[in-house]
C-alpha positions in Angstrom: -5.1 14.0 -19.6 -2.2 11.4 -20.3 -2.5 7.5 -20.1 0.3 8.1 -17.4 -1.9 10.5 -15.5 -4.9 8.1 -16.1 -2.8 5.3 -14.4 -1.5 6.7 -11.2 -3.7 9.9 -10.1 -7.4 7.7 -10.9 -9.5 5.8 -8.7 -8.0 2.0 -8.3 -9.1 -1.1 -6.7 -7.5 -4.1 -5.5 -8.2 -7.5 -6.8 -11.3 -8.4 -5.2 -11.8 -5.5 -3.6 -14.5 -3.1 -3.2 -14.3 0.6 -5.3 -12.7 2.9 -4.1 -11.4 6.4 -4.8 -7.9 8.6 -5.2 -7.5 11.7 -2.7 -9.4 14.8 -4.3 -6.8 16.4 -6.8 -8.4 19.7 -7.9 -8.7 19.8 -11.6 -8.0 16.8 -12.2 -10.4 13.9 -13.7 -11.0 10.2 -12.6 -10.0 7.3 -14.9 -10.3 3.8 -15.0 -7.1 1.7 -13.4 -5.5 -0.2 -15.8 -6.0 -3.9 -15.1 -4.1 -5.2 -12.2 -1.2 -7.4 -12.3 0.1 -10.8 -11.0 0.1 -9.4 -7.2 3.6 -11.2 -6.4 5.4 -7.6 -6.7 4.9 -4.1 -7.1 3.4 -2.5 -10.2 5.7 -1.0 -12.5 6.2 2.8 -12.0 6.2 5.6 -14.8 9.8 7.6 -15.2 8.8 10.4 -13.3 7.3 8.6 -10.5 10.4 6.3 -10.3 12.8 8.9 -9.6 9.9 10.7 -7.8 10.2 7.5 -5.5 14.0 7.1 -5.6 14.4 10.7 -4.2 12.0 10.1 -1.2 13.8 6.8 -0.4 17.1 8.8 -0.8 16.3 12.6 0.9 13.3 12.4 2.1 10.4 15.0 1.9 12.3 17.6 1.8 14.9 16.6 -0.8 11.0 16.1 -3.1 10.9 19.0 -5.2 9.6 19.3 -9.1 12.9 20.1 -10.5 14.9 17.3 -8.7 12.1 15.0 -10.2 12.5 16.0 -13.5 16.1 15.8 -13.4 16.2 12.5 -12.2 13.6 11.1 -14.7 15.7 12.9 -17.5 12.0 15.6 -18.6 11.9 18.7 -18.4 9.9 20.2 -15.7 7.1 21.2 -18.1 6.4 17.7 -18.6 6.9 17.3 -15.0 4.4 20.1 -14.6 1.9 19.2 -17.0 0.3 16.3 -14.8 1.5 17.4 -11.4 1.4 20.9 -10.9 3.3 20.3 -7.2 5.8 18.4 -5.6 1.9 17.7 -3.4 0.4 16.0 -6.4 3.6 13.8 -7.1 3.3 12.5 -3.6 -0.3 11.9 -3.6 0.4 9.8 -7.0 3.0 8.1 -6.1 1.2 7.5 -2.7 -2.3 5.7 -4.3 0.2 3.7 -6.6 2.2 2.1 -3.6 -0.8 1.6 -1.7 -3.0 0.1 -4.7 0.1 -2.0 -5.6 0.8 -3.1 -1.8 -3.4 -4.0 -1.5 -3.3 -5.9 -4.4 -0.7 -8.1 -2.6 -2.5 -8.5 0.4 -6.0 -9.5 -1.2 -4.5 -12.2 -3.5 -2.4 -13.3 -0.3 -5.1 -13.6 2.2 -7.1 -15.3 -0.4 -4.3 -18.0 -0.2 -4.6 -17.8 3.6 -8.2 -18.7 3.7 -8.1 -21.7 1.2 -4.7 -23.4 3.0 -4.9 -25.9 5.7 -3.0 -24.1 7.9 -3.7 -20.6 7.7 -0.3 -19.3 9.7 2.5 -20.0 7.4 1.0 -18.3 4.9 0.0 -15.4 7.3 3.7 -15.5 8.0 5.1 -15.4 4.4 2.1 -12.9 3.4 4.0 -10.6 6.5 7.6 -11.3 5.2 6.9 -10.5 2.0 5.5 -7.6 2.8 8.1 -6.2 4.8 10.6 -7.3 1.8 8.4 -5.1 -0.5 8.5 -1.8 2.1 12.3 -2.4 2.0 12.8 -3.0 -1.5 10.7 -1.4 -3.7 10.6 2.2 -4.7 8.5 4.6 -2.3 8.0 1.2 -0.3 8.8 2.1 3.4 9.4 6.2 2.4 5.8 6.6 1.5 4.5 5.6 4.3 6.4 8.0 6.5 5.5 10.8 3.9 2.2 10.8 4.5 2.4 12.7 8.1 3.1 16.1 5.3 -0.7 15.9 4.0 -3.9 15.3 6.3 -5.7 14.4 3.2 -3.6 11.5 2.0 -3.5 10.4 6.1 -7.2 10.1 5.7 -7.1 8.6 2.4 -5.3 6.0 4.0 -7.1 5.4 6.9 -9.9 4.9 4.3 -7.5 2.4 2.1 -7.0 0.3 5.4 -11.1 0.0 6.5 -12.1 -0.8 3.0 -9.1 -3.3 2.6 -10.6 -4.8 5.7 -13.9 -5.1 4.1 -12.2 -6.9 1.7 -10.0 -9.6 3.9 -13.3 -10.4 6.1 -15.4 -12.1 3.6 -11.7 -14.7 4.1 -12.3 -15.1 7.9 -15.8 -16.1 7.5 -14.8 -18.7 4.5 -13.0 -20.6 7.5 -15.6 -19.4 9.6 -18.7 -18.8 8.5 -20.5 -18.3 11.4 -19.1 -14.8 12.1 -21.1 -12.0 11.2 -19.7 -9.4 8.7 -19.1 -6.9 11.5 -17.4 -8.7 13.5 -15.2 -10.4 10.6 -14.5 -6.8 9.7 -13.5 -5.5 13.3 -10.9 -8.5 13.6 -9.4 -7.8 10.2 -9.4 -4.4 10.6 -7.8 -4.7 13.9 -5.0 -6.8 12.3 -3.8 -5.1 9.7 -3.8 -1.7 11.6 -1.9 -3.8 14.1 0.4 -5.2 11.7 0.9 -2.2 9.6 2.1 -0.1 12.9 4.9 -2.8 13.4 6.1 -3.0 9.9 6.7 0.9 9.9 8.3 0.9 13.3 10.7 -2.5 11.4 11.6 -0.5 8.5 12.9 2.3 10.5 15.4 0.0 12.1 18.8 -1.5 10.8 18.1 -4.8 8.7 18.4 -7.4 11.5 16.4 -5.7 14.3 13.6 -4.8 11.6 13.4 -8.8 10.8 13.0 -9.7 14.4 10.8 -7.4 14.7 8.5 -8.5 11.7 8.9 -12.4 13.2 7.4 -10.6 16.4 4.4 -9.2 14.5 4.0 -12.7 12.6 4.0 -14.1 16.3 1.6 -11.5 17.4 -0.8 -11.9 14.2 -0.8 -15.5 14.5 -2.0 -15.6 18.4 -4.3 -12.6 17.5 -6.2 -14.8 14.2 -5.9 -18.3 16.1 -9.5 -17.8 18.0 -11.3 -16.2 14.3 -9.4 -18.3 11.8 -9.1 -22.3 13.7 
């Protein structure tokens, strides 16, 4: 197997978080992640996932095909083919590498949150700049709507968001730490399913209605927290 394979098909965790595994990719073999970076951005992508993610930003699913990707990353398939034997597998890698990358941002941001004063201008930059990310970085916003093409990476996700929730609560009972870690679980979890539906429904808009839509969800996520987090 290839360091490159190694990096984007294994098991990753965020910062923090708790260990957690890849979608099941038959025949292939799970690595250790490579050591996280400084969470401010997204982690760098490998030349066939790059164009892997320009072509779903650009065409979509269906414009996702092995040949395209080679193509754009300047390989030939066979070294397309010899980690991802489907235009499937590409997705799924480049799936786990946008959602490892985007948890990584979240953990190291609601870390922030739960050591400031005043947890809801944080919460409010931690939303914009996720939004920013979806829109900016490769496979940010597309990924999310590819995964409605595979029931297993759907679950995978579901799974992503309840374990990322396990994470954040141990942050809600630092400011409060009278609430149990079920219940400091249940609100988190709440939230960022909550939050997550909006910013999906704000990149799907034009520029400006997807921002007011994002300052909606920061309004929402702020009255949602004030009763847990003050």
């Amino acid at each position: 197997m290839t360091k490159e394979r190694k990096k984007t098909i294994a098991a990753a965790k965020p910062v923090s978080a708790t260990k957690r595994s890849a979608p099941a990719n038959r025949g292939s073999k799970t690595a250790r992640p490579a050591a996280a970076p400084p969470p401010s951005g997204p982690r760098p992508l490998s030349p066939v996932l790059s164009a892997a993610a320009e072509l779903l930003d650009e065409k979509g699913f269906e414009g996702l095909s092995t040949t395209a990707v080679a193509h754009r990353a300047k390989v030939s398939t066979a070294t397309v083919y010899r980690d991802y034997p489907d235009k499937l597998a590409i997705l799924r890698a480049l799936i786990v590498h946008v959602t490892i990358s985007r948890q990584d941002f979240l953990v190291a941001s609601f870390s922030r949150i739960a050591e400031a004063p005043d947890w809801r201008e944080p919460l409010a930059e931690t939303l914009r700049k996720a939004y920013h990310l979806r829109m900016k970085a490769p496979g940010g916003g597309s990924t999310r709507r590819a995964l409605q093409h595979s029931p297993e990476l759907w679950l995978w996700d579901e799974k992503q968001t309840e374990e990322l929730a396990e994470v954040c609560a141990k942050f809600v009972r630092k400011r409060k730490p009278a609430t149990t870690p079920a219940t400091a679980k249940r609100i988190m979890l709440a939230g960022i399913t909550a939050a997550t539906a909006l910013l999906d429904i704000a990149c799907l808009m034009p520029v400006r209605s997807g921002q007011l839509v994002v300052e909606e969800c920061i309004a929402m996520s702020q009255a949602y927290l004030a009763p847990h987090l003050d």
